[in-house]
VOBA-1610 file (N, C-alpha, C; in pm, whole numbers, padded with zeros to 5 digits, always signed):
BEGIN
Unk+20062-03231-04692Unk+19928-03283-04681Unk+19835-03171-04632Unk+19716-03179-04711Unk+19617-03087-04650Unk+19574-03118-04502Unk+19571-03014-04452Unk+19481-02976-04291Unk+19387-02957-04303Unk+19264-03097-04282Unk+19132-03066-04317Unk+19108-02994-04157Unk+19117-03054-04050Unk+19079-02999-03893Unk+19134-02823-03876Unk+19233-02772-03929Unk+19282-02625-03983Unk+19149-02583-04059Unk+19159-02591-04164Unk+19054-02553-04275Unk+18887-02494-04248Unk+18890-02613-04119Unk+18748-02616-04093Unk+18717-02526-03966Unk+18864-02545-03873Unk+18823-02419-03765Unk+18830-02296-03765Unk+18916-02250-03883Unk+18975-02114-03969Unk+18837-02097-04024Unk+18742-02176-04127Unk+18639-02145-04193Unk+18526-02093-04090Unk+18507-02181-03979Unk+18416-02170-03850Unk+18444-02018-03797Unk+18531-01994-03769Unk+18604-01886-03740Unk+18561-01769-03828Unk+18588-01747-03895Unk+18593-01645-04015Unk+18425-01626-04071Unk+18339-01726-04029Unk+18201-01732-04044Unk+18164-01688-03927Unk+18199-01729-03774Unk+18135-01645-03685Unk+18168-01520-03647Unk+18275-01457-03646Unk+18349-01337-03718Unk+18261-01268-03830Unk+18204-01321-03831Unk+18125-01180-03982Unk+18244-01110-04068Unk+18349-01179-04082Unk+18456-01144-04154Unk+18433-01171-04302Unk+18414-01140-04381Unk+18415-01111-04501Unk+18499-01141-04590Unk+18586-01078-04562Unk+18740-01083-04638Unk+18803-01235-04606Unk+18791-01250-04512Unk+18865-01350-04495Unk+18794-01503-04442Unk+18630-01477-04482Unk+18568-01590-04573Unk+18620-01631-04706Unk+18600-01492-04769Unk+18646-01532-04915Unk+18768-01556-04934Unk+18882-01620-04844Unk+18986-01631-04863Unk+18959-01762-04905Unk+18860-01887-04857Unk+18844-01996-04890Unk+18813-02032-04986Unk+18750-01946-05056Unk+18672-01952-05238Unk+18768-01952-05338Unk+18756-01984-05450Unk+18828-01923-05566Unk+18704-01802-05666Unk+18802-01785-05704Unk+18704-01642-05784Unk+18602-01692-05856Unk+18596-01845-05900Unk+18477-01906-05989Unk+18387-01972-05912Unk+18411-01940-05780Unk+18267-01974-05703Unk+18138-01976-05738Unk+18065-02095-05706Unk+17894-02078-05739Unk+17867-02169-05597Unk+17777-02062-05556Unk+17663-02072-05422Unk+17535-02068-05432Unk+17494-02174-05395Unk+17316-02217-05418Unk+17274-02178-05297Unk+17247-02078-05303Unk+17107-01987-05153Unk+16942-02115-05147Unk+16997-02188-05063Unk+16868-02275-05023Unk+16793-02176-04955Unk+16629-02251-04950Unk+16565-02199-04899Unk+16396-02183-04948Unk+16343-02090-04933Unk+16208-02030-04955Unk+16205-01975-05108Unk+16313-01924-05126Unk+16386-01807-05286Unk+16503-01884-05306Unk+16502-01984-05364Unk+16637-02039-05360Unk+16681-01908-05522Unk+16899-01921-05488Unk+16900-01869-05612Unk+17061-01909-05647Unk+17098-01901-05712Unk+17251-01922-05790Unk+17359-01801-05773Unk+17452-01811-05724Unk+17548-01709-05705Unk+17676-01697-05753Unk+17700-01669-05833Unk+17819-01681-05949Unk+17938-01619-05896Unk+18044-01648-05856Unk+18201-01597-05872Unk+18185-01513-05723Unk+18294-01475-05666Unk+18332-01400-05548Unk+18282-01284-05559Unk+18316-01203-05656Unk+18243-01067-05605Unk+18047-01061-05589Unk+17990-01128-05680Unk+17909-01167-05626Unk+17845-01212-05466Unk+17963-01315-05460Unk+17925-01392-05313Unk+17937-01276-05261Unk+18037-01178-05232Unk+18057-01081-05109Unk+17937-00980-05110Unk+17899-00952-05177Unk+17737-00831-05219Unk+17639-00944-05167Unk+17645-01088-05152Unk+17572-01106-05108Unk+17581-01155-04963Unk+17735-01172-04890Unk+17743-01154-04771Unk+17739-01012-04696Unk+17748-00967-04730Unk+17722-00807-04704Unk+17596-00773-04654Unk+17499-00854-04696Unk+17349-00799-04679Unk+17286-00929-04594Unk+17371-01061-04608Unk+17303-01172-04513Unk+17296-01178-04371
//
């Protein structure tokens, strides 16, 4: 059975960590991320996402 309470403190974790790598451990490579906001924009697949965690 999945460990949603795991999942979510590992994700929490790895987001306040500025860890990178091991954000994107949670994704699959066909990721799409909608940047809300002021500029909203569309973010296609992992290597993407990481060029754009890199600079957030």
């Amino acid at each position: 059975m999945f460990n949603y309470q795991k999942f979510e403190k590992d994700f929490v974790e790895a987001w306040n960590l500025h860890d990178i790598e091991y954000l994107l451990s949670f994704y699959t490579d066909d990721l799409v991320y909608i940047h809300p906001g002021e500029h909203p924009r569309v973010i296609k697949g992992k290597e993407q996402f990481k060029k754009y965690l890199e600079v957030f």
